[in-house]
C-alpha positions as CSV (number, residue, x, y, z in Angstrom):
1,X,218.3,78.3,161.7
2,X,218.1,74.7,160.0
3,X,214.9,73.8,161.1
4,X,213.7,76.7,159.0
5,X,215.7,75.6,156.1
6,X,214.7,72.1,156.2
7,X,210.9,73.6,156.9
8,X,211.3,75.4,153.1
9,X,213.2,72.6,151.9
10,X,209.5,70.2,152.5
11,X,210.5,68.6,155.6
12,X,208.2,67.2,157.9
13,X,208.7,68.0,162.0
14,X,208.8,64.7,162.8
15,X,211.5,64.3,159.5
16,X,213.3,67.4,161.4
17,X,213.5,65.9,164.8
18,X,214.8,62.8,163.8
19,X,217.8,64.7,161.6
20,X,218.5,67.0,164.3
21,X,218.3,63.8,166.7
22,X,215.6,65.6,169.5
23,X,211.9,65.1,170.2
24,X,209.3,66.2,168.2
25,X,207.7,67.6,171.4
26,X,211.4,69.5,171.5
27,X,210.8,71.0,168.0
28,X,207.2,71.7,168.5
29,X,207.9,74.3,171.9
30,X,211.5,75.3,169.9
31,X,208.9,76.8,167.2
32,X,206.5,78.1,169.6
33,X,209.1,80.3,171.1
34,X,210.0,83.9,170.5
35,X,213.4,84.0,168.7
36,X,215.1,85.4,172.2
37,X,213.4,82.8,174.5
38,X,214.5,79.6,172.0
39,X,218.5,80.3,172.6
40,X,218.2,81.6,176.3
41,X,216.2,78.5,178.4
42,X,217.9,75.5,176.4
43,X,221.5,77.0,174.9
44,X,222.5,73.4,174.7
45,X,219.8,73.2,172.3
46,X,220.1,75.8,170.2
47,X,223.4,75.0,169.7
48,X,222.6,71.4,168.1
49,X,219.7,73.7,166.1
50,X,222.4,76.1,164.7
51,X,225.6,74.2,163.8
């Protein structure tokens, strides 16, 4: 995913957020998820996270 990658690159969230152009708050429940639960409630979403 690219907010892991940006994570290990030294990113900060809110640095993240901005890049990937959604809330911090997004970002924040995004890494609070389980892997399964991050794609299924918001595809939309994870869609932005992944391309």
């Amino acid at each position: 995913m690219e907010i892991y990658q940006l994570l290990k690159q030294g990113f900060s969230k809110a640095t993240i957020a901005k890049k990937l152009n959604i809330s911090r708050t997004t970002l924040y429940n995004y890494l609070k998820r389980s892997p399964r639960d991050r794609c299924l409630s918001r595809p939309e979403v994870c869609r932005r996270l992944i391309d």
